[in-house]
C-alpha positions as CSV (number, residue, x, y, z in Angstrom):
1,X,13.6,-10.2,-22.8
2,X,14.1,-8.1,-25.6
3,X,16.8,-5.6,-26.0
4,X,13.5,-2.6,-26.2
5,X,12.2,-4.6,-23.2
6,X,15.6,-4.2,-21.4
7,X,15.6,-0.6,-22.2
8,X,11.9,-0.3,-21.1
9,X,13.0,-2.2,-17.8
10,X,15.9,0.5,-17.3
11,X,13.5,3.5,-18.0
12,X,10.9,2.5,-15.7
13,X,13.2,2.0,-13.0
14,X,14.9,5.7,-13.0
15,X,11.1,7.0,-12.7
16,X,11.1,8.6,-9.5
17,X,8.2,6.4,-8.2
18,X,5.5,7.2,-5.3
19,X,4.2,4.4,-3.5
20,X,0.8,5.1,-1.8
21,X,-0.4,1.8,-1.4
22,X,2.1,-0.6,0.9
23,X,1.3,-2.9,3.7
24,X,4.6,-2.9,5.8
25,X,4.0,-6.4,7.8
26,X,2.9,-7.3,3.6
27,X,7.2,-7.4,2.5
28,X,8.2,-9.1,5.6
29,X,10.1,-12.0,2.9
30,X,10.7,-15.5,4.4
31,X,14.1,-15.3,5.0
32,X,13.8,-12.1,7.3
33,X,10.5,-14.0,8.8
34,X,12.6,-17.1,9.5
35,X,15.3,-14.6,11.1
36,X,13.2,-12.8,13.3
37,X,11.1,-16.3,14.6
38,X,14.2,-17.5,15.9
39,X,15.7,-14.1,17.5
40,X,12.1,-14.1,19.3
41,X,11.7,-17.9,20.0
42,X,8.9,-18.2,17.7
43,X,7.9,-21.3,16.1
44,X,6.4,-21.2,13.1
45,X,3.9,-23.4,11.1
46,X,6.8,-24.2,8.0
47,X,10.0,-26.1,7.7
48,X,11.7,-24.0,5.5
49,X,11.7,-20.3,3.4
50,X,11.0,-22.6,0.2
51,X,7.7,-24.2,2.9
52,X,6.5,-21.0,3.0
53,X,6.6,-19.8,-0.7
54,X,4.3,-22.7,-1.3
55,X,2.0,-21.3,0.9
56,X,1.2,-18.4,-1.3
57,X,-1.4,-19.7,-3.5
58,X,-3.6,-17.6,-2.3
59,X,-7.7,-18.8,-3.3
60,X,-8.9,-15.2,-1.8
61,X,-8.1,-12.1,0.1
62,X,-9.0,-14.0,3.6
63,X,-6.6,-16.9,2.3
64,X,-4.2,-14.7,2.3
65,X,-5.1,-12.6,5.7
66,X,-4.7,-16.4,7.4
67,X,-1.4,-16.1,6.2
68,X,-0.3,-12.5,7.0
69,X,-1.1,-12.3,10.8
70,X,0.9,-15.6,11.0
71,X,3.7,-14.0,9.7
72,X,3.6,-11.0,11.9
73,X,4.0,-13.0,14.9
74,X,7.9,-12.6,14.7
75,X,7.5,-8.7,15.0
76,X,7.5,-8.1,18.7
77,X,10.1,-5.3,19.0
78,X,11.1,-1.6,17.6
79,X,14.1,-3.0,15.9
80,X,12.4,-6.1,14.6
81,X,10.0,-3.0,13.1
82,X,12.9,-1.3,12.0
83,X,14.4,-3.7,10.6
84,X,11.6,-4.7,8.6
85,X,11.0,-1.6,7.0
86,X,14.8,-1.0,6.0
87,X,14.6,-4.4,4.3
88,X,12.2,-2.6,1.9
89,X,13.7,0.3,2.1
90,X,16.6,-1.0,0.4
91,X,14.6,-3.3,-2.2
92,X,12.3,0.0,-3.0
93,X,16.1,2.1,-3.9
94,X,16.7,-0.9,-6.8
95,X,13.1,-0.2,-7.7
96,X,13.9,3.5,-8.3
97,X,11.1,4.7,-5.6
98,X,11.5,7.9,-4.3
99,X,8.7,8.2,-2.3
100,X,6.6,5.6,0.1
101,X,4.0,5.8,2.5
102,X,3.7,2.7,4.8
103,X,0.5,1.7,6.1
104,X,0.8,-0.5,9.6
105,X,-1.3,-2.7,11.5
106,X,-1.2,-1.7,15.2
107,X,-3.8,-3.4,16.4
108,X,-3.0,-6.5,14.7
109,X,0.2,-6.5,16.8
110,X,-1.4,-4.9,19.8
111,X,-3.6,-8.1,20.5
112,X,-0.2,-9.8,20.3
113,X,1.0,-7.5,23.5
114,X,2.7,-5.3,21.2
115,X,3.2,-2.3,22.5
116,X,2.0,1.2,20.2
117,X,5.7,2.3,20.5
118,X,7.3,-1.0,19.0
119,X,5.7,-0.7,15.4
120,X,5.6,3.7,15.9
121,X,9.0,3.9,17.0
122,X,10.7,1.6,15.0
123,X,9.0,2.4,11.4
124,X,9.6,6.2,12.0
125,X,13.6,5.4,13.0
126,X,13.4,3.8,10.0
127,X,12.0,6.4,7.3
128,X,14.7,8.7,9.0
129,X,17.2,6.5,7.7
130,X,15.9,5.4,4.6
131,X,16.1,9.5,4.0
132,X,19.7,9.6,5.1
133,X,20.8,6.5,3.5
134,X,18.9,6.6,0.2
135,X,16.9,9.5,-0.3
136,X,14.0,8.4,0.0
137,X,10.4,10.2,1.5
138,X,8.1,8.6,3.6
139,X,5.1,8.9,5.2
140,X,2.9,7.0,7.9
141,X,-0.2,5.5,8.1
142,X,-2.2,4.0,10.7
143,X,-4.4,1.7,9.6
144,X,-7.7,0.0,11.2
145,X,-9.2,-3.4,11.1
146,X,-11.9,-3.4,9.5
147,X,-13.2,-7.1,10.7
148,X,-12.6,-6.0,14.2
149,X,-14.8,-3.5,16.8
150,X,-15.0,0.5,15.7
151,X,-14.8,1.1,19.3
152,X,-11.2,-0.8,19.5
153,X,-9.8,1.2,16.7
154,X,-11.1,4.4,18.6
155,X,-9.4,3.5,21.7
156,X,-6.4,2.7,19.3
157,X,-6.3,6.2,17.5
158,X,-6.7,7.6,21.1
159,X,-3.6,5.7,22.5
160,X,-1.5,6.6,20.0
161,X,-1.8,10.9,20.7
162,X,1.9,10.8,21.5
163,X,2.4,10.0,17.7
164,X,-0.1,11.9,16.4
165,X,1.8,14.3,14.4
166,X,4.0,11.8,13.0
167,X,0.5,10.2,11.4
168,X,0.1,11.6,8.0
169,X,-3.2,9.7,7.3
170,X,-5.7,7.1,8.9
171,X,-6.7,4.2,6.5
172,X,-9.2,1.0,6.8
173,X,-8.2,-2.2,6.0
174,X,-8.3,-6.1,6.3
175,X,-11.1,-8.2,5.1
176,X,-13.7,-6.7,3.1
177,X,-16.5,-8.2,2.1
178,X,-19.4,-7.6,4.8
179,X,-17.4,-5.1,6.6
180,X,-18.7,-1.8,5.2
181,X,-16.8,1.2,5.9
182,X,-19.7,3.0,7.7
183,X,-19.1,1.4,10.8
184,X,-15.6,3.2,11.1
185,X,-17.5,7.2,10.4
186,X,-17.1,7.9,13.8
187,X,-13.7,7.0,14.1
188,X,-12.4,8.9,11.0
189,X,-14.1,12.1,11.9
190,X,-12.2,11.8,15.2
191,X,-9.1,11.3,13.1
192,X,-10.6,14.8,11.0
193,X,-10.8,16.4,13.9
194,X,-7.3,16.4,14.9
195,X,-5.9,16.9,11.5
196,X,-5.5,13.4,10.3
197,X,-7.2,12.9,6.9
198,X,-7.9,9.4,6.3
199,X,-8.0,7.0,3.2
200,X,-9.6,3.5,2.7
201,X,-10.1,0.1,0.7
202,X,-12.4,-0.2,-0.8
203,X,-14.0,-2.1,-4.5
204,X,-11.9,-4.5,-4.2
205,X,-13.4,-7.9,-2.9
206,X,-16.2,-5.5,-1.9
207,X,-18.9,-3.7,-3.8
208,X,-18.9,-0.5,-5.8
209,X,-21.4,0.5,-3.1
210,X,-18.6,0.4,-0.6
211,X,-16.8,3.1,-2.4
212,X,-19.1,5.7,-2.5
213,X,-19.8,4.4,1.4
214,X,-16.0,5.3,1.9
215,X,-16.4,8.8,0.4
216,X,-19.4,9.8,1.5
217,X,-19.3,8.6,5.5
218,X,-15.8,8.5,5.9
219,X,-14.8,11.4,3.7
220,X,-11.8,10.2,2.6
221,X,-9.3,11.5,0.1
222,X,-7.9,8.3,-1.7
223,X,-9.2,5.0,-2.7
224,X,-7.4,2.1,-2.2
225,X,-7.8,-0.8,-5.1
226,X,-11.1,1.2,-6.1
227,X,-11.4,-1.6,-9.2
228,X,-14.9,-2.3,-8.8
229,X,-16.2,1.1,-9.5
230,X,-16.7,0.6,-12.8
231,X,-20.1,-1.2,-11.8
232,X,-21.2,2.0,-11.2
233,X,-21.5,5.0,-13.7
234,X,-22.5,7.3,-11.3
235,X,-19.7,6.6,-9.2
236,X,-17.4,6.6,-11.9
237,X,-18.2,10.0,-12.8
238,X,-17.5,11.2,-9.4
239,X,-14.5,9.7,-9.2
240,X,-13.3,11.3,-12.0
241,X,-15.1,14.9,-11.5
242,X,-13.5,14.7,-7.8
243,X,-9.6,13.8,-9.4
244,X,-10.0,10.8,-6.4
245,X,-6.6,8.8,-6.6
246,X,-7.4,5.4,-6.9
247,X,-3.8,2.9,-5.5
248,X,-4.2,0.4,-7.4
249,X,-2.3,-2.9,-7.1
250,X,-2.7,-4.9,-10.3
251,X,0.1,-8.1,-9.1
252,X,-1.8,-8.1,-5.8
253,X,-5.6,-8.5,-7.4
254,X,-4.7,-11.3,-9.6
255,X,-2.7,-13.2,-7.0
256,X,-5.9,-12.7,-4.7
257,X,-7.8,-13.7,-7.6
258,X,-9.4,-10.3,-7.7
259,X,-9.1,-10.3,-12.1
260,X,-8.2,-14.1,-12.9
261,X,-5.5,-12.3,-15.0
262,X,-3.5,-9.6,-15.4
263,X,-4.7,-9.4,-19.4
264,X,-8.0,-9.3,-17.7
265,X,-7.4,-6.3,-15.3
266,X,-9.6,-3.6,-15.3
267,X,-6.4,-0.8,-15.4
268,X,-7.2,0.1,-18.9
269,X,-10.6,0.7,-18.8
270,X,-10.2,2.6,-15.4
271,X,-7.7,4.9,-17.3
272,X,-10.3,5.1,-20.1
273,X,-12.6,6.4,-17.8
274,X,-10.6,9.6,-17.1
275,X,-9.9,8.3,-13.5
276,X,-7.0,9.4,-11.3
277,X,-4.7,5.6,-11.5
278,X,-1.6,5.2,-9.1
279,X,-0.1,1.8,-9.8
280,X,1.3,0.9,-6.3
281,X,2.5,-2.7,-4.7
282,X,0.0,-3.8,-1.7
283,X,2.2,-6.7,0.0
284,X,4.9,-7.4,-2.2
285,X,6.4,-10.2,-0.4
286,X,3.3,-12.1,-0.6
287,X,2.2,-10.9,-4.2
288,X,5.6,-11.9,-6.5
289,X,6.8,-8.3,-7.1
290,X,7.7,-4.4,-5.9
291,X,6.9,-1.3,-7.8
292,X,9.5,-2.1,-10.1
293,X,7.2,-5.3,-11.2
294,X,4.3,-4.3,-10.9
295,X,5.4,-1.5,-13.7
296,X,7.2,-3.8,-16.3
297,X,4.3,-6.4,-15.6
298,X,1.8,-3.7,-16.5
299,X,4.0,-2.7,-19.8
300,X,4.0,-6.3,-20.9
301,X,-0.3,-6.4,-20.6
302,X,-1.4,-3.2,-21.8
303,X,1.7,-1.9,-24.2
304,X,1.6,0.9,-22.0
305,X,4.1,3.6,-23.5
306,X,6.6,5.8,-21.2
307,X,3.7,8.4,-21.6
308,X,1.1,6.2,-19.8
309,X,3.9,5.7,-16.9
310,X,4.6,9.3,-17.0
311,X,1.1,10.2,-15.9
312,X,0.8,7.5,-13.4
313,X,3.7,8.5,-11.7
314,X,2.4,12.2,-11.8
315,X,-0.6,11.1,-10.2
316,X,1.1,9.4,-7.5
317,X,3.3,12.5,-6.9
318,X,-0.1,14.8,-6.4
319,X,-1.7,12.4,-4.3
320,X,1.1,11.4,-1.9
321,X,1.3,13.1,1.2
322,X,4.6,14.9,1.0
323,X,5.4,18.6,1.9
324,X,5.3,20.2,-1.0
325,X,9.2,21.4,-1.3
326,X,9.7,17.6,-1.5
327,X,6.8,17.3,-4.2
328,X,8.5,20.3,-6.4
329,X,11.4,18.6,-6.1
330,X,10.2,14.9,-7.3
331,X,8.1,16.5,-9.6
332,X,11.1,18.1,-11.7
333,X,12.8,14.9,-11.6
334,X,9.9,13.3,-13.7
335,X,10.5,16.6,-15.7
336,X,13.7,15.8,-16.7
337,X,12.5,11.7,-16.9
338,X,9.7,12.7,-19.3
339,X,12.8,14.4,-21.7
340,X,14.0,11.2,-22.9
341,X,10.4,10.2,-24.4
């Protein structure tokens, strides 16, 4: 690495970072996974952390959902849950995030006998003390399974009233292709109806048409991944006329063999578009890299300058669900950032 690279590096790092896009169980890291299996009595399918490292050569998003929900199995308590999340916690401070929103799984660990409180009670503990400790915002959001029964994640949503106003945002996730997001309008109007604004993936394994499927019958307010709308003009243009954040994960979709490359990603001509990019890190545990890499990787295959990073971040900051003393404040921060350029 060059000495400019180092100093690149450094820069990016004290950019007060939003992450939008994060899949808690997604940075449970071997060694915390090995940890927690035998504090449970779990016995799990690898020999060693190095065992399952080689497991993550991933051929496809459902390759790599195998994977995921195997790991989970060690999370059966709230300060398994908490302890999970501070384990990021403290790798997102090194990254220089400010700011995260954690999606969750709770039905993923409710067909596991999970109780709602384990994963609600011991994330929220936790973004109290990431606050305390490091300064650092959070928000939660409950995510659904797509692959799995409408009705189930209504019952969920329903179940989970006592945390209602500790939700800042419903989301749809898990395998994508031939799950369209239509089946879930019912539940995210519910979600509406009670205050809770939802978000979605969508375009990433899936079609362009599932985009406009998310914003149209689930009226949502962010895109997750969103890559594949550039198949679509039309879309494209509403994207941009509507300022619709698009999280986008750019280590994630070429480990999940979304963009055979990172050279190859479609980042550039997203931004070329005029569309509203977040750069974000999806399951960084799994995917070889936080915010913090996913940045410098992104520097290193576009030439992006500080500017480009600047705007991102912006982005981020307007999109994130954050009162909006805490946004002022973050937002001077990049301010004072941008002064160095």
């Amino acid at each position: 690495m060059t000495t400019r690279d180092t100093e690149m590096t450094a820069w990016l790092r004290e950019l007060p970072k939003a992450e939008l896009h994060l899949h808690i169980e997604g940075t449970l890291e071997p060694a915390l996974m090995f940890a927690l299996a035998e504090r449970n009595g779990v016995t799990l399918p690898y020999e060693s952390v190095e065992a399952v490292r080689a497991a993550y050569d991933f051929d496809d998003l459902p390759s790599f959902l195998t994977l995921y929900y195997q790991g989970m199995g060690v999370l059966h308590t709230r300060e398994n849950f908490f302890d999970l999340a501070m384990a990021y916690f403290d790798r997102a401070r090194e990254d220089g995030v400010a700011h995260v929103e954690l999606s969750f799984d709770p039905q993923a660990h409710r067909v596991r006998g999970v109780p709602l409180e384990a994963p609600f009670e011991g994330l929220l503990a936790a973004c109290r003390e990431a606050e305390s400790r490091h300064g650092i915002s959070s928000a939660l959001i409950m995510s659904f399974l797509r692959d799995r029964d409408p009705a189930e994640a209504m019952e969920v949503l329903e179940q989970a009233a006592p945390w209602h106003a500790s939700i800042a945002a419903v989301g749809l996730d898990s395998a994508e292709r031939d799950h369209p997001p239509g089946r879930f309008a019912e539940v995210f109007a519910r979600a509406r109806a009670m205050g809770i604004p939802g978000v979605a993936h969508a375009g990433e394994e899936g079609p362009a048409a599932y985009i406009r499927e998310a914003l149209e019958t689930l009226d949502v307010c962010r895109i997750d991944h969103g890559v594949r709308c550039l198949e679509d003009a039309d879309l494209v243009a509403t994207l941009r006329e509507r300022r619709i954040p698009l999280t986008v994960c750019p280590l994630s979709n070429v480990k999940l063999k979304v963009t055979p490359t990172l050279a190859e990603h479609p980042l550039p001509a997203l931004r070329d578009a005029g569309l509203n990019v977040t750069l974000n890190s999806d399951d960084p545990a799994y995917f070889g890299g936080g915010m913090l890499d996913n940045h410098v990787a992104c520097h290193e295959a576009f030439g992006w300058t500080r500017n480009d990073f600047l705007a991102m971040t912006r982005n981020a900051l307007e999109a994130a669900f954050m009162a909006e003393e805490r946004r002022d404040v973050l937002l001077k921060r990049l301010d004072n950032v941008a002064q160095d350029v």
